[in-house]
C-alpha positions in Angstrom: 75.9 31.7 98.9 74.3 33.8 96.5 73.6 36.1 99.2 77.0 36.6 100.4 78.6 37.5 96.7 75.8 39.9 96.3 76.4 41.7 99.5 80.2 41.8 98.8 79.0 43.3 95.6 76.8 45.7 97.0 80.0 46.8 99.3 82.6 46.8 97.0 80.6 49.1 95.1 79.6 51.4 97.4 83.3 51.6 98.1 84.0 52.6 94.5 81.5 55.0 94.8 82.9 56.5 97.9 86.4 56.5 96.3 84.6 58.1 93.1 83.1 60.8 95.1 86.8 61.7 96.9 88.5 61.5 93.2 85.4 64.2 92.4 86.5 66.5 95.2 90.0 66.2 94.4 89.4 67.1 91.4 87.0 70.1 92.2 89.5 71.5 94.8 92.2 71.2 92.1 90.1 73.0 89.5 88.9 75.9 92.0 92.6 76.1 93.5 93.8 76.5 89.2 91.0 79.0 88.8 92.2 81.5 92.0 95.6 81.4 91.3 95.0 81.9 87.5 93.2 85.2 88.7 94.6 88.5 87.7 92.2 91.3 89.3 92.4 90.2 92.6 95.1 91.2 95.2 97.5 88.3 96.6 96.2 88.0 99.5 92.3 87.7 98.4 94.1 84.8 95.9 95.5 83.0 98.8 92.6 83.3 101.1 90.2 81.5 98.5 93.0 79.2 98.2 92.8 77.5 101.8 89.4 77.6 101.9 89.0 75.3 98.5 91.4 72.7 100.1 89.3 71.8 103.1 86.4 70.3 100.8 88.7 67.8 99.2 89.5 66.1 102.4 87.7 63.0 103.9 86.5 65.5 106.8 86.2 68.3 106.2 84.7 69.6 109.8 88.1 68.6 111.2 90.6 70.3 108.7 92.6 73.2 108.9 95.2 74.8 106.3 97.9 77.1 106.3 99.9 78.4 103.3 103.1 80.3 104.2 104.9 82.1 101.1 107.6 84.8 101.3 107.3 85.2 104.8 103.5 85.6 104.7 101.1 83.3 106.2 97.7 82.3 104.9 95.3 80.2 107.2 91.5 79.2 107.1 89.5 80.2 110.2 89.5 78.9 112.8 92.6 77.3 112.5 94.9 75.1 114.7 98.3 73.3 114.7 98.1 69.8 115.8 100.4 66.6 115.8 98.1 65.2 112.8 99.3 67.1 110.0 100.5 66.4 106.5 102.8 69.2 104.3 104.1 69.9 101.4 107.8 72.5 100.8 106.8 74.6 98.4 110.4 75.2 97.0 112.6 74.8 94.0 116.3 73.1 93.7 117.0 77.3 93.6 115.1 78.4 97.0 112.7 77.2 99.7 109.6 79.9 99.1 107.0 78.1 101.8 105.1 75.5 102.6 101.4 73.9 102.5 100.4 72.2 105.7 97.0 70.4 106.7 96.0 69.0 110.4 93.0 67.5 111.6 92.2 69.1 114.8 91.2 64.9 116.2 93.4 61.9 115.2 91.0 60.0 112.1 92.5 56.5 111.5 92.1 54.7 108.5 92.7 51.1 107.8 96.6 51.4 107.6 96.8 53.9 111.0 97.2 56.9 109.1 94.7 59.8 109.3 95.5 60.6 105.8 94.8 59.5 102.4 97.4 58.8 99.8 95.3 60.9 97.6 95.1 63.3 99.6 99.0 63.4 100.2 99.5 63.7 96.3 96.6 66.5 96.3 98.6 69.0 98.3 102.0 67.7 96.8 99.9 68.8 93.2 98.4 72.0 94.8 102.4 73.1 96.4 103.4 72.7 92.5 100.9 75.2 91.3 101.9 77.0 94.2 105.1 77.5 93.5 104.2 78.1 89.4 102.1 80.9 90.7 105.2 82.5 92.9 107.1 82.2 89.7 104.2 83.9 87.6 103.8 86.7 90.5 107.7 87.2 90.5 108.0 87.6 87.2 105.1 90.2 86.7 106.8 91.6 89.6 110.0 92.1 87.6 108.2 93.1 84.9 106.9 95.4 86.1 109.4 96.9 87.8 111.1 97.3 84.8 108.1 98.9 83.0 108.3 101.4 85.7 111.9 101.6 85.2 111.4 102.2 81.9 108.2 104.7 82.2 110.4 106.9 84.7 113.2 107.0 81.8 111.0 108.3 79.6 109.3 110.2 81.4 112.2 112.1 83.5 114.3 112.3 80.3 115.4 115.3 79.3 115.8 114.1 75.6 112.1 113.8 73.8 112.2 110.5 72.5 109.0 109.0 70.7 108.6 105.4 68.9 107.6 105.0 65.4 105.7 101.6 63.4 107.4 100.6 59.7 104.6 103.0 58.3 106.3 106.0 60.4 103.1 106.1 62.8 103.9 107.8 66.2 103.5 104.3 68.8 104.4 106.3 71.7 105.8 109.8 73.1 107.6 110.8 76.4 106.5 114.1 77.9 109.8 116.0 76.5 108.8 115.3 73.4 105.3 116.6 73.6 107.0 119.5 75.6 109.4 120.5 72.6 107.4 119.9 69.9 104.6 122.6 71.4 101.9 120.0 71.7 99.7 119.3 75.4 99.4 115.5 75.1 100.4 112.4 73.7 97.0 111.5 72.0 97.9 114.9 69.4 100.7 112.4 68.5 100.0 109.4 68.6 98.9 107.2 65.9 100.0 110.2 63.6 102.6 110.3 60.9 105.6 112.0 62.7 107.6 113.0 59.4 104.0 114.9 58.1 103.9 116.3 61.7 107.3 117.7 62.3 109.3 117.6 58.9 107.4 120.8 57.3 109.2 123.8 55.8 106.6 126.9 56.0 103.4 125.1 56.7 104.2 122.8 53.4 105.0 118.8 54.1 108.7 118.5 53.1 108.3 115.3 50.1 108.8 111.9 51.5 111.1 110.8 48.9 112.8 108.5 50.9 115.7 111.0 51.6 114.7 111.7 55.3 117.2 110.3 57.7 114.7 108.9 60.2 112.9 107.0 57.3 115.9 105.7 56.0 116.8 103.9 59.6 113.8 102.1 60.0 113.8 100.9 56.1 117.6 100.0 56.1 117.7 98.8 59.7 120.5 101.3 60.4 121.7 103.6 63.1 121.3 107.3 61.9 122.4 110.4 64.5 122.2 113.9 62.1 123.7 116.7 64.0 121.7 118.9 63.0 118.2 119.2 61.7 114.7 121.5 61.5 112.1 120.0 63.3 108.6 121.9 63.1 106.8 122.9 66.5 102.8 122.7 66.5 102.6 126.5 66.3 104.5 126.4 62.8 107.5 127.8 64.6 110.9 125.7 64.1 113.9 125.0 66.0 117.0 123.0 65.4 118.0 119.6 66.6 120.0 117.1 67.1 118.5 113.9 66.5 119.1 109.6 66.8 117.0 107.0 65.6 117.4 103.7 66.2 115.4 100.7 64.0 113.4 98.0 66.4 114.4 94.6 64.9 111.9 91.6 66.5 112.8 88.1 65.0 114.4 89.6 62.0 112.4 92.1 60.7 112.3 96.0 61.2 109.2 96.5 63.3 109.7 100.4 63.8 112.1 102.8 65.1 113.1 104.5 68.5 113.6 108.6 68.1 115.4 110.5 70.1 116.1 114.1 69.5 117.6 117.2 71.5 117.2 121.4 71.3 120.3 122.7 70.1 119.3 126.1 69.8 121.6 127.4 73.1 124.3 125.0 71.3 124.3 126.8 68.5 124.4 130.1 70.3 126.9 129.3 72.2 128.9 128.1 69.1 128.0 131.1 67.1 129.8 133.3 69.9 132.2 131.0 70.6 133.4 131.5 66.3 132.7 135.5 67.1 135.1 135.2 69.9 137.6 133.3 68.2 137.1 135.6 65.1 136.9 139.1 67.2 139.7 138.2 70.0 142.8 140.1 69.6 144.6 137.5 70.6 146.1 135.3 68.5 144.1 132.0 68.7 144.6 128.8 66.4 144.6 125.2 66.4 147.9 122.9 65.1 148.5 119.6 64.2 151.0 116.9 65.4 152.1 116.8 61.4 153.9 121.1 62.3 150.9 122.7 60.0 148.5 125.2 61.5 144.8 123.7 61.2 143.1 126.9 61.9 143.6 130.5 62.8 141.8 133.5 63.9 141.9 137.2 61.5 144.5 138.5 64.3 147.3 136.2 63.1 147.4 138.3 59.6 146.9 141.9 61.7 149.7 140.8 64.0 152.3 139.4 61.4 150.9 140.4 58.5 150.7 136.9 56.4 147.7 135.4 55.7 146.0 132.6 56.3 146.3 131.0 53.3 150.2 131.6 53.8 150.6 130.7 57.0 148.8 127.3 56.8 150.6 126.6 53.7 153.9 126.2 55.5 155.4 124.4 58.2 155.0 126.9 60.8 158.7 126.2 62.3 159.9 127.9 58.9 158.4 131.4 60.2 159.7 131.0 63.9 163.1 132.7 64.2 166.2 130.1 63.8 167.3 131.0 67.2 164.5 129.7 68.4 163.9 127.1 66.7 165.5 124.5 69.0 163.6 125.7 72.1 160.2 125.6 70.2 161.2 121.7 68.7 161.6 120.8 72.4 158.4 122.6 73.6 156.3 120.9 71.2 158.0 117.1 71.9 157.2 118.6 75.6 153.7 118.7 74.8 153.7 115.5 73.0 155.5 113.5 75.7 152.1 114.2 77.9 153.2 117.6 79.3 149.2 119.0 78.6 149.5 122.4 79.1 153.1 124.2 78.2 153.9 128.0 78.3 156.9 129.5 76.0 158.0 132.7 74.1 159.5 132.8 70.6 160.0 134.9 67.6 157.7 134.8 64.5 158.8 136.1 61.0 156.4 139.0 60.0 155.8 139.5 56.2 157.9 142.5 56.1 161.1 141.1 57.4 160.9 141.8 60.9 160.4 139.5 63.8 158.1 139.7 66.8 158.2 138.4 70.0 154.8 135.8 70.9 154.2 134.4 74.1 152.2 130.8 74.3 149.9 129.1 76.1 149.6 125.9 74.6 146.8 123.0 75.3 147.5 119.1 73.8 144.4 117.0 73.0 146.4 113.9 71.8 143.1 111.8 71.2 142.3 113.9 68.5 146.5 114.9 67.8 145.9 118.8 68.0 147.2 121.6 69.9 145.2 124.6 71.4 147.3 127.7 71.2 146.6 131.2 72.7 149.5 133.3 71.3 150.1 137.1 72.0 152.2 139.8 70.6 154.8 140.7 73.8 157.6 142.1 71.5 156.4 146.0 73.0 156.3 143.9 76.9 160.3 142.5 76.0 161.3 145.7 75.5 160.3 147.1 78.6 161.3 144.4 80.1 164.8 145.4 78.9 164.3 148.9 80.0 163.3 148.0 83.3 166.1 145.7 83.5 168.3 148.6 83.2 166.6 150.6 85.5 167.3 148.2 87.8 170.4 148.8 87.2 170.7 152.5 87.7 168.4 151.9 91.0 171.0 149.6 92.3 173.7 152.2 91.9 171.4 155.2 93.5 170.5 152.0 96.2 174.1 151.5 97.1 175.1 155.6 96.6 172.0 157.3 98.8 172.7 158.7 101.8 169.7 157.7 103.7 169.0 154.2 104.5 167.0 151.6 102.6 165.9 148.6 104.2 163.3 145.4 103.8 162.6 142.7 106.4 160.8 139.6 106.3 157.2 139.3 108.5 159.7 137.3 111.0 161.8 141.0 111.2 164.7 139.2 109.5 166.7 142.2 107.6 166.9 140.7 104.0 168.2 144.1 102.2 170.0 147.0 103.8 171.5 149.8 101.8 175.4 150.3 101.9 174.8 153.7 103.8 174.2 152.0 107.1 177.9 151.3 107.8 177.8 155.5 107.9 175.3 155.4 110.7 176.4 152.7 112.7 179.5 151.3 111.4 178.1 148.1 110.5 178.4 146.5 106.9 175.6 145.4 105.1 176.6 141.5 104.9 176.7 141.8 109.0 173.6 142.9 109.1 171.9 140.8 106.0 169.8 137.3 108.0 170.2 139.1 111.5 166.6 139.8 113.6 166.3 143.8 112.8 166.0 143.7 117.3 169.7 144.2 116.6 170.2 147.6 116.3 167.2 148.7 118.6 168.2 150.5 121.8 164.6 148.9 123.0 163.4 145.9 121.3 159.9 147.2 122.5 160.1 150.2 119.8 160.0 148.0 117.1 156.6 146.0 118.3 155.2 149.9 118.6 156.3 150.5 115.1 154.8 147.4 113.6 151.1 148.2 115.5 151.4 151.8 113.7 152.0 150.3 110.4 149.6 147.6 110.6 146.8 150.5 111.9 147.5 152.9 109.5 149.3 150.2 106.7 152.3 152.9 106.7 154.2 155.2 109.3 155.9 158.5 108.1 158.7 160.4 109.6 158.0 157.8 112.4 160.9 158.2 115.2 162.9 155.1 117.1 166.6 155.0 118.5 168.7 153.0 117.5 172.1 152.1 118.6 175.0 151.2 116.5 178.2 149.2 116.5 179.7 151.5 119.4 176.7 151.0 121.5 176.2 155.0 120.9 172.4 155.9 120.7 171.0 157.5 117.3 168.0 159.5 116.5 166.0 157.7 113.5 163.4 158.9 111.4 161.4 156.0 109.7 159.1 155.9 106.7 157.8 152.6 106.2 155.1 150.1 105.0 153.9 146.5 104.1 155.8 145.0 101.0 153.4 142.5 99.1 153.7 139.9 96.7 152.5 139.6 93.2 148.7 138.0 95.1 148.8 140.9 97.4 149.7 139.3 100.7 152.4 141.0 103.0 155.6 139.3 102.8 157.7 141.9 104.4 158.6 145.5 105.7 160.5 148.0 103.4 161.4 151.3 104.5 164.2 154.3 105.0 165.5 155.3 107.6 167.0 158.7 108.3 169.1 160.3 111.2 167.9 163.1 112.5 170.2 163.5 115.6 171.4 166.7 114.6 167.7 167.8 113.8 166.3 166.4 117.4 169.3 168.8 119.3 167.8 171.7 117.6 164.5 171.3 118.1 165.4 170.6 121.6 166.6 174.1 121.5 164.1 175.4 120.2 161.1 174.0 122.5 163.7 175.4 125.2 163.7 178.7 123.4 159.6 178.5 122.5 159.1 177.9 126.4 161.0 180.6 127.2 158.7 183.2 125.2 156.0 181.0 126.1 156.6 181.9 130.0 157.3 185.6 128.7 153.7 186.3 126.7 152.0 184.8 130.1 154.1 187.4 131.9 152.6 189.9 129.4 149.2 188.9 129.9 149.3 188.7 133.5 150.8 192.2 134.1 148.5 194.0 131.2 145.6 192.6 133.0 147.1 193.8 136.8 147.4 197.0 135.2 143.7 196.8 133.7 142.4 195.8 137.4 144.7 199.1 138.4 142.9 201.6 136.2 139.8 200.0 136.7 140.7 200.2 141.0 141.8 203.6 140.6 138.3 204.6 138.5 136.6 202.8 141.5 138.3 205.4 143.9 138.0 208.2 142.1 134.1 207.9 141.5 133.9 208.2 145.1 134.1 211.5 145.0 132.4 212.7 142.3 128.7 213.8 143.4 127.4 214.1 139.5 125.2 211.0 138.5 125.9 211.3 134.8 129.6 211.5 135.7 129.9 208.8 138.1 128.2 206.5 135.3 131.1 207.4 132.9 133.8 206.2 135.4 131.3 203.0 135.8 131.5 202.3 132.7 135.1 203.3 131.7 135.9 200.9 134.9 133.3 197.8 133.5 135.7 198.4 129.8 139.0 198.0 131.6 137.6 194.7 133.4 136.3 193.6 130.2 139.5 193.9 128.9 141.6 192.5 132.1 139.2 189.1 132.0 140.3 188.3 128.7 144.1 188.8 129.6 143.4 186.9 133.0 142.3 184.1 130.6 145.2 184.2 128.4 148.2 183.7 130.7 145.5 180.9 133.0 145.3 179.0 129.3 148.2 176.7 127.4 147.2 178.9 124.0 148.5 182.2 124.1 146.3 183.0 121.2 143.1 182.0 122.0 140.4 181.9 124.7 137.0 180.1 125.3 134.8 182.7 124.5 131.5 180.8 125.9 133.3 180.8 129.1 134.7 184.6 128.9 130.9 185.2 128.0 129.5 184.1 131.4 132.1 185.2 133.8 131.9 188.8 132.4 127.9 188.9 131.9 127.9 187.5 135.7 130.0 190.4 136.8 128.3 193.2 135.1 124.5 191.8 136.5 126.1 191.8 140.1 127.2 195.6 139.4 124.1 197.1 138.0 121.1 194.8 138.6 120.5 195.2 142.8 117.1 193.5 142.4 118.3 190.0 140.8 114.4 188.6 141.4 112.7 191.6 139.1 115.5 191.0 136.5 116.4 187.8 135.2 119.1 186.8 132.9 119.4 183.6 130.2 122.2 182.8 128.5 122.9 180.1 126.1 126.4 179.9 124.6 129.0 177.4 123.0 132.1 177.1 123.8 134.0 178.2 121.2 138.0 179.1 120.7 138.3 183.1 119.8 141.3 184.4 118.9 142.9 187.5 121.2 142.4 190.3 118.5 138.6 189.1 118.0 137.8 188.9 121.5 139.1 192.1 123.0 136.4 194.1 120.6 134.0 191.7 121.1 134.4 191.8 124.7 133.8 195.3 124.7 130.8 195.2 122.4 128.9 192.9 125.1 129.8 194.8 127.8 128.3 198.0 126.0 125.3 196.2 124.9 124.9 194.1 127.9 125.3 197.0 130.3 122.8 199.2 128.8 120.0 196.6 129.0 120.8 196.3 133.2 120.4 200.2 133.8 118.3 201.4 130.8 115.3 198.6 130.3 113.6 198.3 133.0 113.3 201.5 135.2 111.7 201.6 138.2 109.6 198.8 139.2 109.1 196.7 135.9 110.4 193.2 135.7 112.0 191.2 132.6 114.7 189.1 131.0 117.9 189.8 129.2 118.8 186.8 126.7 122.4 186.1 125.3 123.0 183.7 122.7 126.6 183.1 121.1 127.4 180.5 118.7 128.3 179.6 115.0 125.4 178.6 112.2 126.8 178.6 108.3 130.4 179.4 109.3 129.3 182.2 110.7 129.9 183.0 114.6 126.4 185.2 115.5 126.3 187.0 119.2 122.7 188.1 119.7 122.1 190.2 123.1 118.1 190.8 124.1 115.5 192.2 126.5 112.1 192.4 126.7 112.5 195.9 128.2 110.8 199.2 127.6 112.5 199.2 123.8 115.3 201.0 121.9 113.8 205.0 121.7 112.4 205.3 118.2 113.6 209.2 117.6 117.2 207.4 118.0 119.5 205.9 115.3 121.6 203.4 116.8 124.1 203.8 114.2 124.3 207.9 114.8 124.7 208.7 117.5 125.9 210.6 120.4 126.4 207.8 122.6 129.9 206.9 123.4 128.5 203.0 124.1 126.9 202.9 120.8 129.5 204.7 118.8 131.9 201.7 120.3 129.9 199.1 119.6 129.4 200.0 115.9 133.2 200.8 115.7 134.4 197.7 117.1 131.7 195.8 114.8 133.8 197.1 111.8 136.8 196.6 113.3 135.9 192.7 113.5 134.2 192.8 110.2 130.6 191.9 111.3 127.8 193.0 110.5 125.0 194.5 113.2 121.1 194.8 113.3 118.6 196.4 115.7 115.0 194.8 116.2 113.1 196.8 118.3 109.5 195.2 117.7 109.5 193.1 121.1 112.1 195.0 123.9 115.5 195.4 122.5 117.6 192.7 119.9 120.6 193.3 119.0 122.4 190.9 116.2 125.9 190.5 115.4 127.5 188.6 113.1 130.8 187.7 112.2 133.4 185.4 110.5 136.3 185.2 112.5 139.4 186.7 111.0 143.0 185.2 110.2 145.8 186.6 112.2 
């Protein structure tokens, strides 16, 4: 008996020991699972991983577990790992949101004593391990959020364009964002921080301004009040100053004023732009102020008392309706009500009273800022612009009556060629009235609607057409000769809104000219006439020299009729080309040039492979009295070069060269010959060629030169007469 109670002793205590030893490992796995999650310099997922791996210890076997965390999506597991049907779990979730889940299995089915592979310890280990869980989401969400919003807050300060710095109740810097460092001339926070900003920055030339209490960031953070000074000096590192604009705000933490927040801006552009903006009110020469909904003048600029000749002191003294005329009066009441009714911006003329009795006429551009119950004005002296207005208003006038009086035509269409203004002078030309003309497409009195689409591409080519010519019919059907001048008409932005023109008829002047042209072709046909028969007879004195030089035996004699025959076809070539051209006047010299220079090498050069010739010419239009004596000068020259530079067997070239260079025509006529004789002057001498080639140089006003270094050069030049 003994024996038995002793062995169920024995047992019952080895059970409490077993039960002990689970408790223990509970216990540990709880601690180690508190002592990762409590860990706050290791990532998440090193946290979670040491997690899973303390569980498996606290469970009756260990060889067979396997755990798995999933939170936010994520999944944690111990390796190797396995889902099977023996599982136990715990949500890891609160009333708000489900975050996860903690799930054991044994990888073989365990049972115990009630058929159930788990422990009820165990159960309320992972229901205690999900609740740390899910305090360690909530920890990790909130640093999340935090800091989030530290780096919300960081980026503010540091991307803010405003320096902003913190201060402790003994006005120590606590912290400074980079614009602050920036405008204050310092390189980093650590030159700030900790230091006493007031001794720092509120200095007056390199002295400490006294800390008597009456600094406006001092007094915030002492009274606990909001303080914004428009304007103040702050003091840069360098020594150099600057003005700002500057906030505090005191930091209040369960009652009591812990410090202040700064914040301060550079308004030396703002104060810049202020000072010209008070230069341009006080310098502009128009007359600028600012009014109040009470009828008094607030402010106004120096040209108020040049203008009218009050001053300031007298103008604001008053309500201003008392120095607007009392005619206008009633229309300056209802502009201002205008204004006031929500009208903003309102535009009006009136008369102001001047100091010596006289009025003037201002024109107003007016701004309302009822928030603040002022109006802007811009005012301007127009009374010189009303009287031309007046003036021009009678001009109109007097136009009207020359308009309606004139005997030619005036006229202005629309773009759509609509007649919107016609002169009363165009029932003389076509018997129409203006009011049947006035809305009718202008096609209307065009013989060929076609005319007008050639008239519009001239004026839109050359913006305007002048003494430009179109028939027209009129009421009869009977056709008119019209002159036209006419261009765009443009509105005040300069875009074409129209046509406005005169028109003219020139039927009378079209039949004379018709008889003229008749008459100019007549004379025309008569000059040709002229030409042709002076240049038969030329050909017949140069025939009948041809004739007679058949008889005549003597050498020297026979040359002279050559010669006298070569002048007469020089002369006959150049009326030949007269009556072959359309100008009577003029020729083409360049092509004169090579038809005669071709003629006189067939006469007198019989060996055309000794004795070359090169010419290079332009084409240029001589008149008839220049290119007679000209023509005769290159036949002289030309000619002498064939028979006198290069006797017997030698060979060379004869150059010509015609053109113009400086306004200046130049003939130059060459050979590389045997030379000009030196014993002779070519400007005296016996020489009938010569002495006509110097005479007709004269004749033509040129000038001519002999160079004789190389062959033979003669140079001619001239500038071609007016006739």
């Amino acid at each position: 008996m003994k024996q038995n109670i002793s062995r169920v002793d024995d047992q019952t205590e080895l059970d409490l020991v077993k039960s002990l030893e689970e408790r223990v490992k509970e216990l540990n796995c709880l601690y180690r699972v508190s002592k990762s999650l409590s860990s706050y310099d290791k990532p998440l997922d090193e946290i979670l991983n040491d997690v899973v791996n303390s569980i498996i210890p606290a469970f009756q076997y260990p060889e067979l577990t396997c755990v798995r965390i999933i939170i936010n999506g994520k999944e944690f597991k111990t390796n190797p790992f396995q889902e099977t049907q023996w599982k136990i779990s715990s949500e890891l979730s609160t009333p708000e949101e489900k975050v996860g889940v903690l799930e054991i299995f044994y990888l073989e089915n365990v049972h115990n004593e009630l058929g159930d592979p788990f422990l009820k310890e165990e159960k309320d280990l992972i229901n205690n391990i999900s609740i740390e869980l899910m305090r360690f989401s909530r920890r990790k969400k909130a640093e999340t959020l935090l800091k989030e919003s530290e780096d919300k807050l960081n980026l503010i300060l540091t991307s803010a364009a405003e320096a902003i710095y913190g201060l402790d109740v003994d006005g120590n810097c606590t912290f400074c964002n980079p614009a602050c460092i920036r405008l204050l001339g310092y390189e980093n926070p650590e030159e700030l921080l900790g230091k006493n900003m007031h001794n720092l920055i509120h200095t007056t030339h390199g002295k400490t301004s006294p800390n008597n209490g009456n600094c406006p960031v001092e007094q915030s953070y002492q009274t606990g009040k909001h303080i914004h000074m428009d304007n103040m000096v702050l003091r840069r590192k360098d020594g150099s100053s600057f003005n700002a604009a500057c906030w505090s705000h005191p930091q209040i933490k369960e009652g009591e004023i812990v410090g202040a927040v700064v914040t301060f801006v550079d308004i030396t552009k703002r104060l810049d732009i202020e000072k010209d903006r008070d230069r341009l009110f006080n310098f502009s020469i128009d007359m600028l102020c600012i009014a109040g909904f009470d009828g008094y003048f607030k402010k106004l600029n120096p040209a108020w008392e040049k203008t009218l000749g009050w001053t300031t002191t007298e103008l604001t003294s008053k309500p201003y309706l008392e120095f607007v005329h009392p005619e206008d009066r009633k229309s300056t009441i209802k502009a201002v009500e205008g204004v006031e009714k929500g009208h903003n911006i309102l535009k009006f003329d009136n008369r102001y009273l001047c100091k010596d009795g006289s009025y003037k006429w201002i024109s107003w551009n007016t701004y309302l800022m009822p928030e603040e119950g002022l109006v802007f004005g811009v005012a301007r002296d127009v009374t010189e612009l009303k009287k031309n207005e007046e003036a021009l208003k009678e001009n109109e006038k007097k136009y009207r009556k020359i308009f309606e009086n004139v005997q030619d035509v005036f006229y202005q269409t629309n773009l759509e060629g609509i007649i919107t203004e016609i002169s009363p002078s165009i029932e003389r030309y076509s018997n129409y009235k203006p009011n049947e003309l006035i809305g009718k497409p202008v096609q209307l009195v065009y013989s060929d609607p076609e005319d007008r689409n050639e008239l519009l591409k001239a004026i839109e080519e050359d913006g305007e057409v002048s003494d430009y010519e179109v028939t027209l019919v009129n009421k009869n059907n009977e056709l008119l000769n019209i002159s036209v001048n006419a261009h765009y008409l443009f509105n005040s932005q300069n875009q074409p809104i129209g046509i406005e023109g005169s028109l003219r008829d020139i039927s009378d002047r079209k039949k004379v000219e018709l008889a003229l042209r008749k008459s100019l072709e007549e004379k025309e046909l008569l000059v040709k006439e002229i030409h042709h028969r002076v240049k038969n007879n030329l050909m017949v004195i140069s025939s009948l020299l041809n004739l007679q030089s058949r008889y005549i035996k003597d050498k020297k004699a026979l040359s002279m009729f050559r010669e006298s025959q070569n002048r007469a076809k020089s002369m006959a070539l150049i009326h030949e080309r007269l009556y072959r051209s359309t100008d009577l006047k003029s020729i083409d010299f360049g092509d004169y040039i090579r038809t005669l220079a071709m003629d006189l090498y067939r006469t007198y050069v019989t060996e055309p492979e000794r004795v070359k010739i090169d010419m290079n010419v332009e084409n240029i239009m001589i008149d008839i009295n220049t290119a007679i004596p000209l023509g005769l000068i290159i036949n002289e020259l030309l000619s002498n070069s064939m028979k006198h530079a290069f006797p017997g067997k030698k060979e060379g070239e004869i150059n010509l060269e015609f053109g113009i260079k400086d306004d200046e025509h130049f003939l130059i006529i060459r050979d590389d010959g045997i030379g000009f004789p030196s014993d002779v002057d070519y400007k005296n001498t016996s020489s009938l060629g010569l002495q006509l080639v110097n005479t007709l140089t004269r004749q033509i006003n040129g000038e001519i030169e002999l160079d004789a270094t190389n062959g033979t050069k003669f140079i001619i030049k001239f500038k071609e007469m007016e006739y």
